[in-house]
C-alpha positions as CSV (number, residue, x, y, z in Angstrom):
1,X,-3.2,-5.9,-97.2
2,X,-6.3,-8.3,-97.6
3,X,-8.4,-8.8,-94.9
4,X,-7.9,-12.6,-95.1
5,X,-4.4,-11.7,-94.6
6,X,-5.1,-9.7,-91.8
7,X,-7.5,-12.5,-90.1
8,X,-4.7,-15.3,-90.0
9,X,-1.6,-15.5,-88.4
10,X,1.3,-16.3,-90.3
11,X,4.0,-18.8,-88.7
12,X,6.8,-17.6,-91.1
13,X,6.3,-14.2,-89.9
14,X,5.6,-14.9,-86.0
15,X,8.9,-17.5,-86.3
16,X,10.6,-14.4,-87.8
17,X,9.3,-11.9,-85.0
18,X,9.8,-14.2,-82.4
19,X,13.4,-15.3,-83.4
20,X,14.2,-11.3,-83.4
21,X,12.9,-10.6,-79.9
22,X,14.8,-13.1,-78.2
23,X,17.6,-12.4,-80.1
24,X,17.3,-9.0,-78.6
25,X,16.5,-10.1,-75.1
26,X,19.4,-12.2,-74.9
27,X,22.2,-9.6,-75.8
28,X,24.3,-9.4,-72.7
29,X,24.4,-6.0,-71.0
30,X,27.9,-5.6,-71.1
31,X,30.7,-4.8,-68.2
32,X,29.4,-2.3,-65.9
33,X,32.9,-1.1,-65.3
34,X,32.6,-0.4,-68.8
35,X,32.0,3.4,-69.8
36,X,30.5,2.8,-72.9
37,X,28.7,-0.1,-71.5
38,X,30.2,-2.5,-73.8
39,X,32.9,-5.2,-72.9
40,X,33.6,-8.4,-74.1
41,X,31.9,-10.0,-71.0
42,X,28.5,-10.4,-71.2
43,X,25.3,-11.9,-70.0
44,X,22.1,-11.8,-70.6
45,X,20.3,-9.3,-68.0
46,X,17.3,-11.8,-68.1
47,X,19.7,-14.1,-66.3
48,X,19.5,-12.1,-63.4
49,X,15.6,-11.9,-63.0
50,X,15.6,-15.7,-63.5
51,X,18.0,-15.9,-60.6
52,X,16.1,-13.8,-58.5
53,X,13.2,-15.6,-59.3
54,X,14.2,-18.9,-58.2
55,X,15.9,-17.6,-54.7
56,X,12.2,-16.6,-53.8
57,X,11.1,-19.9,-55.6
58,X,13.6,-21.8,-53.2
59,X,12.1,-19.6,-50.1
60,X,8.6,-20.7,-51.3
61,X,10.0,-24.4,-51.2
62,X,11.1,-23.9,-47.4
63,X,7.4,-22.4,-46.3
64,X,6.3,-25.2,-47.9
65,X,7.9,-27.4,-45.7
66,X,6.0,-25.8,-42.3
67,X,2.7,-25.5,-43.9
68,X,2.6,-28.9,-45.7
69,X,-1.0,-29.0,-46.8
70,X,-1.3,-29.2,-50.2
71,X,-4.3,-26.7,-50.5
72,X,-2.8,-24.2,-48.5
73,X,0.7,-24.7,-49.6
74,X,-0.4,-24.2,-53.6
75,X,-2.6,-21.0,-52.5
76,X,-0.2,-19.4,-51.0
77,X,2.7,-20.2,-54.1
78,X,0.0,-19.0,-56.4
79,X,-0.9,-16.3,-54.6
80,X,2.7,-14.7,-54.4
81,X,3.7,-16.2,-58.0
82,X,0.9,-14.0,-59.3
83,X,2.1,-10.5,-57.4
84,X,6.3,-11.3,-58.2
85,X,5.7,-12.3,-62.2
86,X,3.1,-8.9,-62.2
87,X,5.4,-7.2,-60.5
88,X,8.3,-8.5,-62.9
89,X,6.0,-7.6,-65.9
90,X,5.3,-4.4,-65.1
91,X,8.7,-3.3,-64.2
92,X,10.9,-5.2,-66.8
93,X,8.5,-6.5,-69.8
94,X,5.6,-3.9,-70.2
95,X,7.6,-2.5,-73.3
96,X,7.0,-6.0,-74.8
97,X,3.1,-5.1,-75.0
98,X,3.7,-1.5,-75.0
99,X,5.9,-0.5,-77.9
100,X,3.8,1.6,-80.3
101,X,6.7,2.1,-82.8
102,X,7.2,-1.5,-83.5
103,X,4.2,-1.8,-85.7
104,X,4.7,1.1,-87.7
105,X,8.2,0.0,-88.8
106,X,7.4,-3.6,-89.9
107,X,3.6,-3.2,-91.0
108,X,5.0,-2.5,-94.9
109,X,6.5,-6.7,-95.2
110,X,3.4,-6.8,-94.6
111,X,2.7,-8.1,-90.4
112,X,-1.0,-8.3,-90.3
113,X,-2.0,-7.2,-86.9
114,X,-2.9,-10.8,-85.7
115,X,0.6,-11.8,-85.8
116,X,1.8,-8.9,-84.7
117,X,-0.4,-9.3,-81.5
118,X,0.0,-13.2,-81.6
119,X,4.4,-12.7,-81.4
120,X,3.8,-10.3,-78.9
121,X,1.2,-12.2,-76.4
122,X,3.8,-15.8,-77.2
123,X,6.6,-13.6,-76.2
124,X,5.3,-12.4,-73.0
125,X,3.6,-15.9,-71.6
126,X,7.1,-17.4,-72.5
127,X,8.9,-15.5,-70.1
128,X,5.6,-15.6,-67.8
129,X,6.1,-18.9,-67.9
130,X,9.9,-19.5,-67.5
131,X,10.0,-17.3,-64.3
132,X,6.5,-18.9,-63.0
133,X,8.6,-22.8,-63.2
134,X,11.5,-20.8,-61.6
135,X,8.9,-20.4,-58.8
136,X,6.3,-23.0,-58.3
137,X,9.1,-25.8,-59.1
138,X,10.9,-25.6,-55.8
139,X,7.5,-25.9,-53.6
140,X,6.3,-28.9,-56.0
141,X,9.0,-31.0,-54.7
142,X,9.1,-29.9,-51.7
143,X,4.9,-30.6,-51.7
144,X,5.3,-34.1,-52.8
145,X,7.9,-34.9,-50.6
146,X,6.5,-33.5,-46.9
147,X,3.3,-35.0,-48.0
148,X,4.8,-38.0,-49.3
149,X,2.3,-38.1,-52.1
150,X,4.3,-37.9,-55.5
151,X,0.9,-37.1,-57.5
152,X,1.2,-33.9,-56.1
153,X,4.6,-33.2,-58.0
154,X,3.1,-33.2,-61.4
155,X,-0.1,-31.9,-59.7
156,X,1.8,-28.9,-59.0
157,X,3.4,-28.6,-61.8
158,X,0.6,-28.6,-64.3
159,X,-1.4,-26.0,-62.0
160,X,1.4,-23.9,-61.6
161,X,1.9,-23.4,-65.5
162,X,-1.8,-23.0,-65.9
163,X,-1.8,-20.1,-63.4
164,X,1.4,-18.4,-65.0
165,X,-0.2,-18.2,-68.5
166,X,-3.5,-17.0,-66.9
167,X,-1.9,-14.5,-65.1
168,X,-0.1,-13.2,-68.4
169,X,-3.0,-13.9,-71.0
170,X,-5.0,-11.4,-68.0
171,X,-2.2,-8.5,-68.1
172,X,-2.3,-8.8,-72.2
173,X,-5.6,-8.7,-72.2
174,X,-5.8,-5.3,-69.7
175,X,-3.4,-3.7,-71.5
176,X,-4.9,-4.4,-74.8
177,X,-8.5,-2.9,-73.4
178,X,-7.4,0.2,-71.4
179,X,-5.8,0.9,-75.0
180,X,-8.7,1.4,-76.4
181,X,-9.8,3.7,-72.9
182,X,-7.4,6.0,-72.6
183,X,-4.0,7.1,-74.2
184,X,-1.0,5.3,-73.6
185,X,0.7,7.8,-70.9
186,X,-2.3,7.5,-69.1
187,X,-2.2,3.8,-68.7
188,X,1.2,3.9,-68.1
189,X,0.8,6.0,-65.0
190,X,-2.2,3.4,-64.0
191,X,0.0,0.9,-63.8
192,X,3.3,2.8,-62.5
193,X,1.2,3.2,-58.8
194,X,0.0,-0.2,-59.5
195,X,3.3,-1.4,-59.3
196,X,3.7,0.5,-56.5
197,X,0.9,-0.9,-54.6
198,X,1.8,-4.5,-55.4
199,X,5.2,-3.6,-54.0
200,X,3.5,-2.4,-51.1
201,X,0.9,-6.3,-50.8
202,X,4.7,-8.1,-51.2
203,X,6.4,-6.0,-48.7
204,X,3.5,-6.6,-46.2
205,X,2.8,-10.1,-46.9
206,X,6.6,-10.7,-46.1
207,X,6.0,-9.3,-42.8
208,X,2.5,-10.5,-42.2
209,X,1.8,-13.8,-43.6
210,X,4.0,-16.2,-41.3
211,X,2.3,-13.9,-38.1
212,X,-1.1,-15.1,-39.7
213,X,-0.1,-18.7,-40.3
214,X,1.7,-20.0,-37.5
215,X,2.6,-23.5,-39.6
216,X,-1.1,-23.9,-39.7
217,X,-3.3,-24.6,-42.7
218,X,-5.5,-21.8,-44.2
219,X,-8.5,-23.6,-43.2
220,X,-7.4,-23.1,-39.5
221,X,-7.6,-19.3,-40.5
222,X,-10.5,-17.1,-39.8
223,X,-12.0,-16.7,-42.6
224,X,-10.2,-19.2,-44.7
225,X,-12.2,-22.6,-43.6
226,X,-15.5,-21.3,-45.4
227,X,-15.8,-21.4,-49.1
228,X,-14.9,-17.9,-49.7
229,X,-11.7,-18.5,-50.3
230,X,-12.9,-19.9,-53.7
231,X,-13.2,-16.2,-54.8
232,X,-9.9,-15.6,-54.9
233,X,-8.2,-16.9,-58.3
234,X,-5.0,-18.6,-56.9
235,X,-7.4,-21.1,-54.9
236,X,-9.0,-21.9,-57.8
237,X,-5.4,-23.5,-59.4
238,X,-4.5,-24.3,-56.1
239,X,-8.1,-26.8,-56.5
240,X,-6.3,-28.4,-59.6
241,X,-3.4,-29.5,-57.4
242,X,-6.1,-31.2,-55.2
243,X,-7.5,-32.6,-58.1
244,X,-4.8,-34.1,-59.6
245,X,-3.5,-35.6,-56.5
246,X,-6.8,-37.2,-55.7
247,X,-7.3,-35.6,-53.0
248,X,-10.0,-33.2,-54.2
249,X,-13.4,-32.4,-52.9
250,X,-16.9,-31.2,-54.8
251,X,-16.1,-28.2,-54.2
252,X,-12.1,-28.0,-55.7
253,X,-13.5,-30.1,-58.8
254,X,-16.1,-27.3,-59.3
255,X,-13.1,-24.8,-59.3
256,X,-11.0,-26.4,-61.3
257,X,-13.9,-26.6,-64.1
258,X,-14.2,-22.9,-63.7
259,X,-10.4,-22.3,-64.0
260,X,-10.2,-24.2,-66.6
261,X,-13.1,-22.1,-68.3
262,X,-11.9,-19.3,-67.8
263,X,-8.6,-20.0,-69.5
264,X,-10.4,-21.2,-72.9
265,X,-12.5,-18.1,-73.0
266,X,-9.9,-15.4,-72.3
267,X,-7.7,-17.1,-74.8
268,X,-10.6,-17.0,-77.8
269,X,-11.0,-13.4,-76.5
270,X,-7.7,-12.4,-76.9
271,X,-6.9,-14.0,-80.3
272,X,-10.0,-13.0,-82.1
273,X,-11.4,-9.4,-82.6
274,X,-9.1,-7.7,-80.4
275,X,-5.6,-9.1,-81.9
276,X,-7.0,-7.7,-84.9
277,X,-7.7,-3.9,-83.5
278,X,-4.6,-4.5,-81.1
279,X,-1.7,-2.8,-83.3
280,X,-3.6,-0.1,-85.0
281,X,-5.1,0.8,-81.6
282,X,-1.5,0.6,-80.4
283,X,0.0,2.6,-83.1
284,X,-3.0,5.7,-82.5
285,X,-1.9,6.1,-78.8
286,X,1.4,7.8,-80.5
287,X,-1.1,10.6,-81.6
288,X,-3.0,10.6,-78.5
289,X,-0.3,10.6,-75.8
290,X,-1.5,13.5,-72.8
291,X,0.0,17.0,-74.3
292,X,2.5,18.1,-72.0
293,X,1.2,20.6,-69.1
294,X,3.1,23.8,-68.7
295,X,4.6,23.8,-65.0
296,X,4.6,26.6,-62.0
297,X,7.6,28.0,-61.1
298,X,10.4,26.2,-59.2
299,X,10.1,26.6,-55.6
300,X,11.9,28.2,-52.8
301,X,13.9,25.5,-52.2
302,X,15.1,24.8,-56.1
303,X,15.7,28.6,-56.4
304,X,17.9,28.3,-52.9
305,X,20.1,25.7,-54.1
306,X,20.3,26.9,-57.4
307,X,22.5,30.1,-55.7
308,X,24.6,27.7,-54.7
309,X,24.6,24.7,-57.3
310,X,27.2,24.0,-59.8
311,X,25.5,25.0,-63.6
312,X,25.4,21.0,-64.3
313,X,24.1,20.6,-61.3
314,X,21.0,22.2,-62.0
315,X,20.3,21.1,-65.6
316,X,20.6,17.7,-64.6
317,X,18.5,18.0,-61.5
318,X,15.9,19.5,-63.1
319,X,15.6,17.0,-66.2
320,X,15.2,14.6,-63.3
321,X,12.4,16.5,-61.7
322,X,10.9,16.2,-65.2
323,X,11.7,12.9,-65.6
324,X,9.5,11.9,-62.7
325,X,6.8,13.8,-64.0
326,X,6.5,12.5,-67.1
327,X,8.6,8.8,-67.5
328,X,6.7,6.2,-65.8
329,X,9.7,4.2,-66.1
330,X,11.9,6.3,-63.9
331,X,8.9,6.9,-61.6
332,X,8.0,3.8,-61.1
333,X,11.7,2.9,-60.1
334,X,11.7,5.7,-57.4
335,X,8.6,5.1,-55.9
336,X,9.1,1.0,-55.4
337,X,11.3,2.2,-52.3
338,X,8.7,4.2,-50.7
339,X,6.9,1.7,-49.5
340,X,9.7,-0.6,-48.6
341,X,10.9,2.8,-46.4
342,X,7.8,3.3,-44.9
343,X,7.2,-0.2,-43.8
344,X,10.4,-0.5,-42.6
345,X,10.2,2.8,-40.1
346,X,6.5,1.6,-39.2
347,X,7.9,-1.4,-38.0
348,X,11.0,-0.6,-36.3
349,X,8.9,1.7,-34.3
350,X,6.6,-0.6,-33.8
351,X,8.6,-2.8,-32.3
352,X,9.1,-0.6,-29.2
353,X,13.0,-2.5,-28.9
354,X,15.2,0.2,-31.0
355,X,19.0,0.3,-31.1
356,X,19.9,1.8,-28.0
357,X,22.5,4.9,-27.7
358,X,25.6,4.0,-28.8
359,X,27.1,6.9,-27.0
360,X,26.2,4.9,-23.1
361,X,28.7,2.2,-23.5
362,X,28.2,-1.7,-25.1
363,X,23.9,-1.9,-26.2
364,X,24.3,-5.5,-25.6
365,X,21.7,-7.5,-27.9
366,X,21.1,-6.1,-31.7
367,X,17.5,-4.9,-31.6
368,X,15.5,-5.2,-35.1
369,X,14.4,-2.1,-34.9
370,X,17.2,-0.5,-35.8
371,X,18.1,-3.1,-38.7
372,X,15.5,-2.2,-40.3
373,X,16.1,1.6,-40.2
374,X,19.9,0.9,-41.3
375,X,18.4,-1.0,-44.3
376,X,16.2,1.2,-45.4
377,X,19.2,3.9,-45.0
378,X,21.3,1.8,-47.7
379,X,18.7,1.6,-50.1
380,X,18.3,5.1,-50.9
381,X,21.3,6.2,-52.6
382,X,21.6,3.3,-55.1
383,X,17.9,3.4,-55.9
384,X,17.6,7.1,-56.5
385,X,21.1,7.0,-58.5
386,X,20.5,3.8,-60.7
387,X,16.8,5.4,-61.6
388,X,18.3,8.0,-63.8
389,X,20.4,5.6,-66.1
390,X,18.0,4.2,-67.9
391,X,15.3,5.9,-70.1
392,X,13.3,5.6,-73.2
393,X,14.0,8.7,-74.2
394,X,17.8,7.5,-74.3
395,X,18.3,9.1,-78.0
396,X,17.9,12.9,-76.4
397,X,21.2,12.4,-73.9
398,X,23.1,13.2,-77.3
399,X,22.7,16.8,-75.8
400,X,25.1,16.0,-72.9
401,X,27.9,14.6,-74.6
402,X,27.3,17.5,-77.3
403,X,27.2,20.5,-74.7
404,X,30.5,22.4,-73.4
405,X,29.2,20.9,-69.3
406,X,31.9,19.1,-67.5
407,X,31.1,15.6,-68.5
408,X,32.5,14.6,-65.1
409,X,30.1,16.8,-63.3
410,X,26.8,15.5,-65.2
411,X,27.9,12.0,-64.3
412,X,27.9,12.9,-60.7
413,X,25.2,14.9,-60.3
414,X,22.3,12.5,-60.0
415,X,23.9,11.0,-56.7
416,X,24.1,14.4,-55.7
417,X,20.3,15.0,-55.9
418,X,20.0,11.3,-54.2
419,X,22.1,13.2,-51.4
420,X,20.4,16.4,-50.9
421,X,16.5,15.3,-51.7
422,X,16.5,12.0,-50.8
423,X,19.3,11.1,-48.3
424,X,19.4,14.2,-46.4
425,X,15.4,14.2,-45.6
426,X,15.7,10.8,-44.7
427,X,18.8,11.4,-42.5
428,X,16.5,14.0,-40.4
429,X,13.6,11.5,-39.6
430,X,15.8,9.0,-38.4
431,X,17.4,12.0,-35.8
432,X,14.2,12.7,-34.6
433,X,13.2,8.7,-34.5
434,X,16.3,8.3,-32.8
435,X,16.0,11.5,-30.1
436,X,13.0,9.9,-29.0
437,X,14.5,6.3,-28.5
438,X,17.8,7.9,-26.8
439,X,16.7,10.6,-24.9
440,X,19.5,13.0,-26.5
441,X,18.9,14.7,-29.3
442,X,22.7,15.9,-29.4
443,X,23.7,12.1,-29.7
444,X,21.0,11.5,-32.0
445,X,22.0,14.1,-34.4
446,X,25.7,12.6,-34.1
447,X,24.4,9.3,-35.0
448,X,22.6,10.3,-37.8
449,X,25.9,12.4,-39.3
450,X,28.1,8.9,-39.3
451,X,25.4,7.1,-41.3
452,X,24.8,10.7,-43.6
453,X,28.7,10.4,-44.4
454,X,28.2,6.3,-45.2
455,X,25.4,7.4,-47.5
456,X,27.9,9.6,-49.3
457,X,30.8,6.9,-49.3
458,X,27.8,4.7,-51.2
459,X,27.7,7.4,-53.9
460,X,31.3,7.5,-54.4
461,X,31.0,4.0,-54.8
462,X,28.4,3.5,-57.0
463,X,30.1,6.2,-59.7
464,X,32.9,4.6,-59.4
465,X,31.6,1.3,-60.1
466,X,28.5,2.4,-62.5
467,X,29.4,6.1,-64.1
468,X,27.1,7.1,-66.6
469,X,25.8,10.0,-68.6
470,X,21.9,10.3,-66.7
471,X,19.3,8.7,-68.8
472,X,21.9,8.3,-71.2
473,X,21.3,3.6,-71.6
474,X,18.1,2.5,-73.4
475,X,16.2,0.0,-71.1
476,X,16.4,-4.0,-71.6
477,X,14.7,-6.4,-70.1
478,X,15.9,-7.6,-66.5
479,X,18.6,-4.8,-66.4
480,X,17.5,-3.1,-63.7
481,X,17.0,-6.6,-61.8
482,X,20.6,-7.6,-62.9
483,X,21.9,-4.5,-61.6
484,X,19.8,-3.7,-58.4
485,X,20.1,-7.4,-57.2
486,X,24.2,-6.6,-57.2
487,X,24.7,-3.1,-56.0
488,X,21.5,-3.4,-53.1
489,X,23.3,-6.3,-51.4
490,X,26.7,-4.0,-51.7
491,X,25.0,-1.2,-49.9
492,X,23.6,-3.5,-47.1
493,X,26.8,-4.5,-46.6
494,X,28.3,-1.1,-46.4
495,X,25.9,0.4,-44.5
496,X,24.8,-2.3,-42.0
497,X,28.7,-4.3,-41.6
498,X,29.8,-0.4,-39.6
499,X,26.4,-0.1,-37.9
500,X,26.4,-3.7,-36.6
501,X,29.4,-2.9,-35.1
502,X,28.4,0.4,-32.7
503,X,25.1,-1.4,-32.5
504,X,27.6,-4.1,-30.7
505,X,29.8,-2.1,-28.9
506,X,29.0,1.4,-29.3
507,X,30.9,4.3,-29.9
508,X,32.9,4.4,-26.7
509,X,32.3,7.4,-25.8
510,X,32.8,11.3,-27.7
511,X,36.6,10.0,-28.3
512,X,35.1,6.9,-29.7
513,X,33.1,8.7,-32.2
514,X,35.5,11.3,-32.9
515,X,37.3,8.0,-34.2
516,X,34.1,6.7,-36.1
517,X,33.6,10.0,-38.3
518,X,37.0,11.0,-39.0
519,X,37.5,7.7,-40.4
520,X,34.3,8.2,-42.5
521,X,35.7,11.4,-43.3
522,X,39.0,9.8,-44.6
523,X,37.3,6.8,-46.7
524,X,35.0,10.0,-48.1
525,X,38.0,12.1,-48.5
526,X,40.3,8.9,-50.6
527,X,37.1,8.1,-52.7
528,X,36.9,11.9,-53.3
529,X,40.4,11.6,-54.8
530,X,40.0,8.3,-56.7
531,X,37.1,9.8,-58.4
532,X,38.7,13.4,-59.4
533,X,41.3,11.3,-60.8
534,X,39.4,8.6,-63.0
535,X,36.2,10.3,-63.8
536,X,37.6,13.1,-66.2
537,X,39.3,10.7,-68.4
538,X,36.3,7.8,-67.8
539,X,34.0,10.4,-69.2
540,X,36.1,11.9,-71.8
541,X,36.1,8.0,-73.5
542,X,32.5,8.2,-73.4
543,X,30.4,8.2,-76.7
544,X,27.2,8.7,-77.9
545,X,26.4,5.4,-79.6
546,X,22.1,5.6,-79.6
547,X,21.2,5.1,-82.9
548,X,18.6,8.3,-84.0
C-alpha cells in the first residue's frame, strides 16, 4: 500500500465499514427464552440502552424544572451526560475502539489505517451522540420553557451535541495514546476500575446532589459562585447555552472560545499522525498482551467445597475465578455492584431509622433503611449470574457442550457460586446489621434465612428464564443493558413486594414466620421441580453455533 493511500481516507471504504458495523449493531439479540438464543423475535439490544438513556434524560428534564437557571441547569446535564455516555462506552462500546483483530482481517482490500481509524472514531461519536440527544433533549425543553426563553432550546441543543462529541473524540483519543503506553490487557484493567469508580461518582451524586442543591442555583453553592467552576469542562458548554441565549457574561464568552478551541484541536489531533499509527499500534498489542501469571494454590475454602461440590460444579466455578482475573469484561460487570452495595448499607445505617423487628408485632411506617438493604439483596443474584454469559472468549465454551458434564448442571452452576460466594456473605452482614438494629440476634438470623431462600427463588428464576452454557454468547453492544434493565426490575420486585409486606405487618409472631419460610420453602421446592423437568431437555437442544 502507498503511503498516499495510507494518508487519505477513502469514503467508499469508510461507507463500506460503516454500513457493516451498524449492520452488525442492529442484529436483534434474539428471545431470551430461546436456548440457542435465536428466535424469530428480535430487537436490536441498542434499543435498550437508548431507552434507558432517555428515562434518565426525562429525570434530567424534571431537575430541571426546580433548578431553572440555565447555567446551573446545563452544568449539571453536562456534568452527568459526560459520566452515563463514559459509563455507557466503557461498558457496552469499548470493543468498537478496542478490537485488534479487525485490522488484520480487512488490511489486504487494502483499509489504509486512516480509514480504519476514521470508521472507527464516526462509529463511536454516532452512538455518543444519539444517546447524548436521548439525554440533553428532555432538559432543553424543559429549560426553555421554565425560563420562558425559547433561545435557550436550540442553545441547549447545540451545546449539548458539542459536549457529546467532545466527550467521545476525548475517550478515542485516550485509548488511542495509552495504546501506545502499555499493552492492551493493561489498559483494559485501567479502565475496568475506572468504570468502577464512575459507577461509584453516579451512585453518590444520586444521593448527594439534590442534598447540595436544595432548588438553588450553583452560584448559591460554596464554592460555585467564584470562577472556579470554569475549570471543570461541562461549565464550559454549559457557557455556550448562556451564549446562545443571550444571556452570557465575559466570562461564559471566554469559555465558550476555549471550548470551542479545544474541539478543533483535539479533532486535527486525532485525524492526523495518530489515525495513521492507530491500527498498526492496535494490531501489536495482540503480541504484547501481559503473559499469563501462574497462580498459588486454591485456598482452604475452594478445597472445602470442592469435598462436597458436584464435578461441574467445580470446573465451572473455577473458570469463573479465572474469568475475573483475567476478562475485564466479566470483571467489570461484577464489580459495578460493589459500590452500589456499599453505598446502599452506608446509607441505610446511616440513617439511624432501620426496619424494625418484624418478629414484635405491625413496624408501623416503612423506614428507608431497610429498602435500601432489600435492594441491594436483589441485585446480587442477577448480577453475579448474568456476568458469566457473556465473554470474548465465547469460541472456547465449545469444550462444554463437547465434554461428557451434565449440561444441566454447567447451566446452573454459575447461580450456584452467586449463592454460596456472593449471596451467602452478603446474607451474614445483613444478620449482624440487623442484630444490632433488633436487639435479637436469634430473630435477626431468622430474618436473614427468609430473604437467603428469596435469593435462591431469584436463581431458579433467572435459569429458567435465561439458561445458558457460562460464557458460552459473544458480547453485543447494549446486551447487557437490554437484559439487566429487565431482569433487575424483576428481582426488585421479588425481593422487595414480600419484604414490604413484613416490613408492614410483620411476621406475626414464630407461627407467622413458620408461615413465611415454609412458603419460601414450597415456591423453592416447585421451582426446583420445574427446573429438573425442563432444563435436561432445554440443554440437550443446545448447540454450539460460535464460528472458530
Amino acid at each position: 500500500m502507498s503511503a498516499l493511500s495510507e494518508s487519505r481516507i477513502d469514503r467508499r471504504q469508510l461507507q463500506a465499514l460503516l454500513r457493516a458495523a451498524w449492520k452488525t449493531d442492529l442484529r436483534g439479540s434474539g428471545n431470551p427464552m430461546d436456548p440457542s438464543g435465536g428466535g424469530s423475535g428480535k430487537v436490536p439490544p441498542i434499543l435498550a440502552v437508548m431507552a434507558l438513556k432517555l428515562f434518565i434524560g426525562l429525570g434530567l428534564g424534571a431537575v430541571v424544572f426546580v433548578v431553572r437557571e440555565p447555567f446551573t441547569a446545563a452544568f449539571l446535564v453536562f456534568s452527568t451526560m459526560a459520566v452515563f455516555l463514559t459509563m455507557t462506552v466503557l461498558l457496552e462500546f469499548s470493543n468498537l475502539i478496542l478490537r485488534p483483530d479487525d485490522y488484520p482481517i480487512i488490511a489486504a482490500l487494502p483499509v489504509g489505517s486512516k480509514t480504519f481509524f476514521a470508521a472507527k472514531m464516526i462509529h463511536l461519536l454516532a452512538y455518543v451522540n444519539a444517546l447524548g440527544l436521548l439525554l440533553y433533549l428532555p432538559p432543553a425543553i424543559a429549560s426553555a420553557v421554565a425560563n420562558r426563553n425559547p433561545l435557550l432550546l436550540p442553545g441547549f441543543l447545540a451545546a449539548g451535541a458539542l459536549a457529546a462529541t467532545a466527550m467521545g473524540l476525548s475517550l478515542v483519543l485516550l485509548y488511542a495514546l495509552l495504546l501506545r503506553i502499555v499493552d492492551r490487557e493493561a489498559m483494559q484493567r485501567v479502565l475496568a476500575y475506572a468504570n468502577l469508580a464512575l459507577t461509584l461518582v453516579v451512585y453518590l451524586g444520586y444521593f448527594v446532589a439534590p442534598r447540595l442543591l436544595e432548588g438553588r442555583a450553583l452560584s448559591a453553592i460554596p464554592g460555585f459562585g467564584s470562577g472556579w467552576v470554569y475549570l471543570a469542562p461541562p461549565a464550559w458548554f454549559a457557557a455556550i447555552v448562556k451564549l446562545l441565549a443571550g444571556e452570557a457574561a465575559p466570562r461564559d464568552a471566554a469559555a465558550s472560545l476555549f471550548a470551542l478551541l479545544l474541539l478543533a484541536a483535539a479533532f486535527r489531533a486525532a485525524m492526523s499522525k495518530l489515525s495513521l499509527e492507530y491500527a498498526g499500534t492496535l494490531a501489536d498489542t495482540v503480541g504484547r498482551d501481559e503473559p499469563l501469571r501462574k497462580s498459588g494454590g486454591s485456598g482452604w475454602g475452594s478445597r472445602l467445597l470442592g469435598l462436597v461440590a458436584a464435578s461441574e460444579d467445580r470446573a465451572v466455578w473455577t473458570l469463573i475465578r479465572k474469568q475475573f482475573k483475567y476478562d475485564n469484561r466479566f470483571k467489570m460487570s461484577i464489580l459495578s455492584i460493589v459500590p452500589l452495595t456499599a453505598i446502599y448499607v452506608f446509607l441505610a445505617v446511616s440513617e439511624g431509622r432501620m426496619t424494625p423487628d418484624p418478629f414484635l408485632g405491625p413496624p408501623g411506617d416503612a423506614a428507608a433503611g431497610g429498602s435500601l438493604l432489600y435492594i441491594a439483596a436483589a441485585l446480587f443474584p442477577y448480577m453475579i449470574t448474568l456476568g458469566t454469559v457473556n465473554s470474548d472468549a465465547y469460541r472456547s465454551a465449545w469444550v462444554f457442550y463437547a465434554s461428557p458434564a451434565d449440561r444441566a448442571r454447567i447451566i446452573l452452576s454459575p447461580a450456584r457460586y452467586a449463592l454460596v460466594w456472593f449471596c451467602l456473605p452478603f446474607t451474614l452482614l445483613l444478620a449482624g446489621i440487623f442484630t444490632w438494629y433488633f436487639g435479637s440476634a436469634l430473630h435477626a438470623v431468622l430474618h436473614c434465612l427468609v430473604i437467603y431462600s428469596i435469593m435462591v427463588i431469584q436463581t431458579r428464576i433467572l435459569t429458567l428464564m435465561y439458561p445458558r452454557i457460562p460464557f458460552s454468547q459473544p458480547p453485543k453492544t447494549g446486551q447487557r443493558t437490554l437484559y439487566i434493565f429487565v431482569l433487575v426490575i424483576l428481582s426488585i420486585i421479588v425481593m422487595c413486594v414480600p419484604m414490604g409486606i413484613v416490613t408492614a405487618v410483620g411476621y406475626g409472631g414464630y407461627a407467622g414466620y413458620s408461615a413465611w419460610l415454609a412458603a419460601a420453602l414450597v415456591v423453592n421446592g416447585i421451582l426446583a421441580r420445574i427446573i429438573r423437568g425442563t432444563l435436561p431437555r432445554r440443554a440437550a437442544d443446545m448447540e454450539f453455533t460460535a464460528p472458530v
